[in-house]
C-alpha positions, -999 to +999 in steps of 0.1 A: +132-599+235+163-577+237+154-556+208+121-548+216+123-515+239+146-502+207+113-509+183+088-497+199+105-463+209+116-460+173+088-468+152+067-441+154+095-415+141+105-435+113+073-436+096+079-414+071+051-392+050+055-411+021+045-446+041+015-429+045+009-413+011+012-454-002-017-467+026-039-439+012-034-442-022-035-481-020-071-475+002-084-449-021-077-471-054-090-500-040-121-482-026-129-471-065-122-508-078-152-521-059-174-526-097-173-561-104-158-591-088-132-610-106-144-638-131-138-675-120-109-697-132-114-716-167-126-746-166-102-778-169-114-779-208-110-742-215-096-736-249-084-706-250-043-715-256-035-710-218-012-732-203-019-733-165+009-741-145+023-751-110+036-718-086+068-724-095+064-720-133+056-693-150+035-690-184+054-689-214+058-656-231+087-636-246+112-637-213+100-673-211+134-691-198+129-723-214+130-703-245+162-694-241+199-708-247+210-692-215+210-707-177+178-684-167+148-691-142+119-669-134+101-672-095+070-657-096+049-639-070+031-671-065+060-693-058+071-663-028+040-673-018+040-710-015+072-708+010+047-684+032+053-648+015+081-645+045+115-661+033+128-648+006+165-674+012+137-698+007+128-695-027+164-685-041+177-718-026+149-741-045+160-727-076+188-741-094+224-729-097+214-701-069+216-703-028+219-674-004+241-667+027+215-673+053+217-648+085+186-654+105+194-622+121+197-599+096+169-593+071+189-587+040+192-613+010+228-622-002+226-640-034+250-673-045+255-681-076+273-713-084+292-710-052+299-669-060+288-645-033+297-611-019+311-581-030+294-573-062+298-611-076+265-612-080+246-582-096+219-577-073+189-555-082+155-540-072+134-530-107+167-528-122+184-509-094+218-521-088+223-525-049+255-517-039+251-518-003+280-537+015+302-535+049+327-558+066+321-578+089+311-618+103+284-618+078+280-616+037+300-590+020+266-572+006+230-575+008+199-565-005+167-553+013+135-559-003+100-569+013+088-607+001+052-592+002+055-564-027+076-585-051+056-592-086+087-619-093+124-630-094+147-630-125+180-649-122+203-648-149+234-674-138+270-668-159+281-640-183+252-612-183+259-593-221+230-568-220+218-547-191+228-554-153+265-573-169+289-548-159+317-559-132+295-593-126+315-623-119+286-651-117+256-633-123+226-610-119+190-613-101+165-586-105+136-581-075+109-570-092+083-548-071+043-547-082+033-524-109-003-517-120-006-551-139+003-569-111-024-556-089-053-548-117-071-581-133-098-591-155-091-561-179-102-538-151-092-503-147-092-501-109-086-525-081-067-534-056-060-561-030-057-565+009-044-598+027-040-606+064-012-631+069-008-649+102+019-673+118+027-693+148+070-692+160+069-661+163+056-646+129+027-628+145+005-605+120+020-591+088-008-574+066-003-560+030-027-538+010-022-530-030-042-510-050-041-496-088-059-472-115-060-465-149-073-428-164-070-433-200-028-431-205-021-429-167-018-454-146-007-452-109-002-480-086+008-480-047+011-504-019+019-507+018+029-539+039+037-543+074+056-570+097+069-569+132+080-610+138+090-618+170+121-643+182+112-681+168+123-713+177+145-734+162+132-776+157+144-785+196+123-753+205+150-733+215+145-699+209+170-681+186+181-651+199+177-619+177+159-631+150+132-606+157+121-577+129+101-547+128+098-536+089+078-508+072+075-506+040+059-494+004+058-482-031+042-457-054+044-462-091+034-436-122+030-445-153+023-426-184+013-443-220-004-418-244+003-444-273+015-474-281+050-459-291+055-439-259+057-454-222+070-436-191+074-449-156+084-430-126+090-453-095+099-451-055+102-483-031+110-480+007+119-500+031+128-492+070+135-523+089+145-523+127+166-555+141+194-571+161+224-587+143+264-590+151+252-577+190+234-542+178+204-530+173+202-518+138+181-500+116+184-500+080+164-471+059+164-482+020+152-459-010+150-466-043+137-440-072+135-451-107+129-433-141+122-450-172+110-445-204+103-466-239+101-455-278+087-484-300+073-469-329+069-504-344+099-500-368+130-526-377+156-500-362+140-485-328+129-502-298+147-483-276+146-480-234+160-453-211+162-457-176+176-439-147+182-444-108+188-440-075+198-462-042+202-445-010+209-472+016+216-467+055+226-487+081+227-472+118+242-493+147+221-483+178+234-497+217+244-531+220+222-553+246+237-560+278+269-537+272+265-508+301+286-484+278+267-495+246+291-513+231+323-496+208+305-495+178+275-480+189+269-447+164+278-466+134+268-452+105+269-466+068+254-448+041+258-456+003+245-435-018+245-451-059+230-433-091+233-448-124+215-451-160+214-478-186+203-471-224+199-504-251+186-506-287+171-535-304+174-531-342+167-559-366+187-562-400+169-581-422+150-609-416+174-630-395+200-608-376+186-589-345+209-568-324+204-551-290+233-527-278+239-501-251+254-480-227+251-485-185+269-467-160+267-469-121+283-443-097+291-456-059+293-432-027+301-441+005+301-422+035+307-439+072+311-429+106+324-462+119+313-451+159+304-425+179+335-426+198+366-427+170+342-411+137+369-413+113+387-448+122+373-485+118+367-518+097+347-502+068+361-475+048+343-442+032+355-438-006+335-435-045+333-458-072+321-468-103+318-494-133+301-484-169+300-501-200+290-505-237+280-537-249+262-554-279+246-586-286+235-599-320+217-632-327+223-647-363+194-669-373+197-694-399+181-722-410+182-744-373+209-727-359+210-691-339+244-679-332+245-655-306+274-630-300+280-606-272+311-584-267+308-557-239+338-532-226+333-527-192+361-500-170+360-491-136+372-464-106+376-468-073+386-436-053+393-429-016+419-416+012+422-433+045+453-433+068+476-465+072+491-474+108+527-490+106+532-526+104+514-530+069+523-563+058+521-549+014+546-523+025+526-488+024+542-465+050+526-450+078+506-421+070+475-407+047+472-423+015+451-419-016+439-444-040+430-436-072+421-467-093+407-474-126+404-506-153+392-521-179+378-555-194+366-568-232+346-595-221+331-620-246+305-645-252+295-669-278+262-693-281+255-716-304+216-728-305+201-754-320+166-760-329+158-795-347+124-796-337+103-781-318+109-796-284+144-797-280+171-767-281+205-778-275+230-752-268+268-741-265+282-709-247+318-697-238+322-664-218+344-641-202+333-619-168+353-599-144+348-582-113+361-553-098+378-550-063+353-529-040+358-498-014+355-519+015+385-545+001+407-519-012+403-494+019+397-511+045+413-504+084+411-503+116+414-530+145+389-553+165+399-567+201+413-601+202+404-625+230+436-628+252+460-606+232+465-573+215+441-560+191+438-577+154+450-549+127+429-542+095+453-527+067+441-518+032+454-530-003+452-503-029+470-531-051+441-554-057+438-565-092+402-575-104+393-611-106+383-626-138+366-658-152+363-679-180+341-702-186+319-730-206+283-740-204+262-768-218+228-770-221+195-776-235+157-767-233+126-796-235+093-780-240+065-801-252+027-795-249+002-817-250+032-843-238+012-872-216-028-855-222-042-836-251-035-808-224-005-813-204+030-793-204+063-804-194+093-783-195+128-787-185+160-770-185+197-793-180+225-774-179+260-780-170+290-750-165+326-747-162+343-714-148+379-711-143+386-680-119+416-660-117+428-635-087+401-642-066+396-622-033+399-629+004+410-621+033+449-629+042+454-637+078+485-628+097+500-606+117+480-580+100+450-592+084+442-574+045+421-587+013+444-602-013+442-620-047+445-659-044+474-671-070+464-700-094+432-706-109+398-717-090+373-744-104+339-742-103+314-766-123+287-785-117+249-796-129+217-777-128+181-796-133+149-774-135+114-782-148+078-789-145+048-806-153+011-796-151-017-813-162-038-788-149-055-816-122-016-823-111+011-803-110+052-810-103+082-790-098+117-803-099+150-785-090+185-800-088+221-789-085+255-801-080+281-781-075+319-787-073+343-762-065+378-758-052+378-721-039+399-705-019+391-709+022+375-681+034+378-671+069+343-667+086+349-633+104+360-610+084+339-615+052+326-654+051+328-685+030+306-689+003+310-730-002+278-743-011+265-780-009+274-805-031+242-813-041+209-796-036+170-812-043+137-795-044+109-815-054+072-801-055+037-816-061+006-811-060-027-813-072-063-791-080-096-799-076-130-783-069-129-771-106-093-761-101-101-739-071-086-761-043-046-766-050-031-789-022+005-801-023+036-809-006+077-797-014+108-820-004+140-799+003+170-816+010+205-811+006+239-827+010+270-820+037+285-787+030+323-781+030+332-747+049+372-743+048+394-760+067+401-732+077+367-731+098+369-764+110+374-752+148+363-789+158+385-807+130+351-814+110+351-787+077+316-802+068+283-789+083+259-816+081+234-821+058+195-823+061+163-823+047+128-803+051+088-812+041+067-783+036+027-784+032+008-757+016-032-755+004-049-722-015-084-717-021-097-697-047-137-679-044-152-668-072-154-634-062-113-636-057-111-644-025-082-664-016-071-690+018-041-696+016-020-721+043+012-732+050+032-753+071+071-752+071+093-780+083+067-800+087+090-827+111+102-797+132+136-807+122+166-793+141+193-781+116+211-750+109+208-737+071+240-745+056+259-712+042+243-696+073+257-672+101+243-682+131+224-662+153+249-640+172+276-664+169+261-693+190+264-724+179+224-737+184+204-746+155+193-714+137+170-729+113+129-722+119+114-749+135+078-759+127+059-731+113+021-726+105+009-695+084-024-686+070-030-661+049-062-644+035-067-620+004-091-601-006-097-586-041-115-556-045 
């Protein structure tokens, strides 16, 4: 393995302190937790109003999304579990309306939303932190670094966002959420923890976790630790893929304070140090995030209000490029973004049907690079500042069986930067130093009408507006990259870039009904379909110099999105479908990439429990249709990637002390394929998709 010398001889100084302040606290928590084992599962005719449900539902409560007039879906810890607690591109792409670009090299998570990716598109966060984190290059114009293991849960939020996590969002937001003291503690105890042991075959080697948690009357603390170091795997004609390799650290500490009902604050660091290989380097990225929250809810009509503030600090560092005696030209690379923000929201209630929730949220950007050791101050990805803040209400109208729901927010943003311009820029700048100096702003709206004839069935009606501001890295970006058999390709900024926008419908409706087939069964389903129109949107423009530009004319993108469930308790199934149809702009994979996804797209789960509902067996179908990438792309004449499908196998075993087995087998067939909206592994054209895979995992609760 190429990247391993560069692992080993790095790991040991990049465990910081605080990864071992989280093993300690996670061994001394769960050490104390030891008092009483946890109390078995209800039986099948408990009667205590819980609905148990499949992994990939989660039990109704306020956030519930099949409460809601509004394209949302919840994955909870247990579904990250199902697709082997490793594969995070996994998950996002069996939900509906979402899909990720897929890099098999690079660890990050890039988020699609109805065929929108990259460059902010999609507001991507970890307990509410917005990632900013992006470069230029062959790959996905942003990601987001988070390890599967400590995540409590998944929130995606598909179209207009009116509330918290909206600003500059074209299609969308998705929230990470890390474990907190309630994720870890159970059975109304006040300390506890958790370890687990997980194991694979291909190439996924050991990869343990440990969690543990405390209550002292009104504090609570809460810290965790995982490791993975995954070798190379093979692909379905057992071929090994090149770089695919990881070596990640990471952990969390989380405080909170609650001396009342009325009073909540939470004080919050994740981190996350991963080394790997990707785009010919050996990499390391080092990601920090810091949150600070607090809640007043005195119980009143007019208060329920929540504070919080934060801070990213993301770096990527480009160490020597295998095989290349000098190291390679971008060896020294250095990409650090710094953000810091705050959001502030209300929730008042007038009367007895008209509840409002409005707020404030501002994010600050700063990027500082060193593009290579050689030429510091001139390359592909630019250093600069930005930012995008808003204000923004949303007030629900209840009458009779109708809720009309109306959200206006203003949202205005900077960007900032200098850089210097070589001649031959094809938007006319003139050779030299230039500044840029940008700001804008956006009223976007949106409307939803709900309808609730009976208890089962709410129909719904929305129309939005969203926008999205140009970044640092397409307004500033420069530089030049050697072309095979002629002079070098030339980068040149554009300080002109206009925002793009969208408008757009949706359609939908929500079918809950318990008992449905059994005195007690649940089924719940959300059908939605959407319409966005979108204006100015950005890529790259090819030519003798090559620069990001707005598209003229108006993009299409609509399409069909089927979630649901049923559980019976004894039998459980999980349905996800989407069809997409969209006419965007080619994008040129190389600098940025295209973001088509498949036409359609299937995930089907089932299963079923026994041994008093401690044995869960099933089985998930994944399949999805050709993909169109560009003609552009179409180096063989063919601009579809094929389609293909996957069967998955997992069983979980539940002790009564708490103990769990879980196991898992991916692609059951060992089917050859590469992940369509994928980069392959360092630009070969094998199959970069895992071939068969078997995991076992188990957990002990303590």
């Amino acid at each position: 393995m190429t990247s391993a010398p560069l692992i080993a001889n790095r790991l040991p100084r990049r465990l910081p302190a605080r990864l071992a302040l989280c093993g300690a606290l996670a061994a001394a928590l769960a050490a104390g937790a030891q008092a009483q084992p946890l109390p078995p599962p209800p039986p099948a005719d408990a009667q205590d109003g819980t609905v148990y449900l499949s992994p990939l539902v989660t039990q109704a409560d306020a956030s519930d999304p099949y409460a809601e007039p509004a394209a949302e879906s919840t994955i909870s810890a247990d579904a990250i579990d199902l697709f082997g607690g490793q594969n995070l591109d996994d998950v996002l792409r069996s939900t509906a309306g979402t899909f990720t670009r897929d890099n098999p090299q690079n660890p990050g998570v890039a988020v699609n939303i109805r065929g929108l990716e990259g460059s902010g598109r999609v507001n991507m966060t970890v307990d509410g932190v917005r990632q900013s984190f992006r470069f230029t290059g062959h790959e996905a114009q942003g990601f987001t670094y988070v390890d599967p293991a400590l995540l409590a849960g998944i929130d995606v939020s598909r179209g207009a966002v009116s509330g918290v996590g909206g600003a500059g969002a074209l299609a969308g937001s998705v929230n990470f959420r890390t474990l907190g003291a309630d994720d870890i503690l159970s059975g109304g105890r006040d300390a506890g923890g958790f370890a687990a042991l997980n194991w694979g075959d291909n190439g996924s080697g050991f990869a343990p976790v440990a969690a543990g948690a405390a209550r002292w009357g009104a504090v609570s603390l809460a810290a965790a630790v995982s490791r993975r170091s995954p070798d190379d795997y093979d692909n379905g004609d057992g071929v090994e893929v090149p770089g695919t390799a990881q070596d990640l650290t990471s952990g969390l500490v989380k405080f909170e304070y609650r001396p009342s009902e009325t009073h909540r604050l939470n004080l919050g660091g994740v981190y996350y140090d991963n080394d790997f290989l990707a785009n010919s380097y050996n990499q390391n990225i080092d990601s920090r995030q810091y949150t600070a929250g607090y809640a007043y809810t005195p119980g009143t009509d007019w208060v329920n209000l929540r504070i919080n503030a934060y801070r990213s600090d993301v770096t990527m560092t480009y160490d020597d490029a295998p095989g290349i005696p000098t190291g390679g030209t971008a060896m020294g690379r250095v990409i650090e973004d710094v953000g810091t923000g705050f959001d502030l929201s209300n929730t008042s209630r007038l009367g007895a049907n008209v509840t409002t929730t409005y707020g404030v949220e501002y994010f600050h950007d700063d990027v500082d690079v060193v593009n290579s050791a050689a030429v510091p101050d001139r390359g592909v990805n630019p250093s600069g500042e930005s930012s995008i803040g808003g204000v923004f209400a949303d007030t629900r109208w209840s009458v009779g069986l109708a809720d009309l729901i109306v959200g206006l927010r203003y949202d205005r943003f900077t960007v900032k930067g200098h850089g210097s311009v070589t001649a031959g820029n094809p938007l006319g700048m003139p050779e030299g130093p230039y500044t840029v100096d940008r700001s804008d702003g956006r009223f976007n709206p949106k409307l939803t009408l709900a309808l609730s004839p009976a208890d089962w069935v709410q129909p719904y009606v929305s129309w939005s507006k969203t926008f999205r501001p140009p970044t640092i890295s397409e307004t500033m970006t420069g530089g030049s990259h050697p072309a095979s058999g002629g002079p070098p390709q030339s980068f040149f900024p554009n300080p002109f870039l206009k925002p793009e926008t969208s408008r757009g419908w949706e359609a939908g409706a929500n079918f809950v009904a318990g008992p449905a087939l059994t005195a007690d069964d649940s089924l719940r389903v959300k059908l939605g379909y959407f319409h966005n129109r979108v204006d100015d949107y950005i890529t790259a423009v090819m030519g003798q110099g090559v620069y990001f530009g707005n598209n003229p004319g108006t993009s299409t993108v609509k399409g069909v999105e089927l979630e649901g469930g049923y559980d019976a308790g004894f039998v459980f199934a999980n349905l996800s479908y989407t069809h997409t149809d969209s006419d965007l702009p080619s994008q040129v994979n190389g600098f940025g990439a295209q973001s088509y996804v498949p036409d359609d797209v299937l995930s089907a789960t089932i299963g079923a429990r026994m041994l008093e509902r401690r044995l869960t067996l099933g089985t998930r179908y994944y399949k999805v249709s050709r993909s169109f990438i560009g003609d552009i792309n179409a180096y063989d004449g063919d601009p579809w990637d094929p389609g293909y499908h996957l069967v998955d196998l997992f069983a979980n075993y539940v002790f009564r002390n708490g103990t769990e087995l879980r196991a898992n087998v991916s692609n059951l067939l060992d089917e050859a394929y590469t992940p369509v909206l994928s980069t392959p592994a360092g630009g070969s054209e094998i199959d970069t998709g895992r071939g068969r895979t078997v995991s076992l995992t188990a957990k002990f609760r303590f």
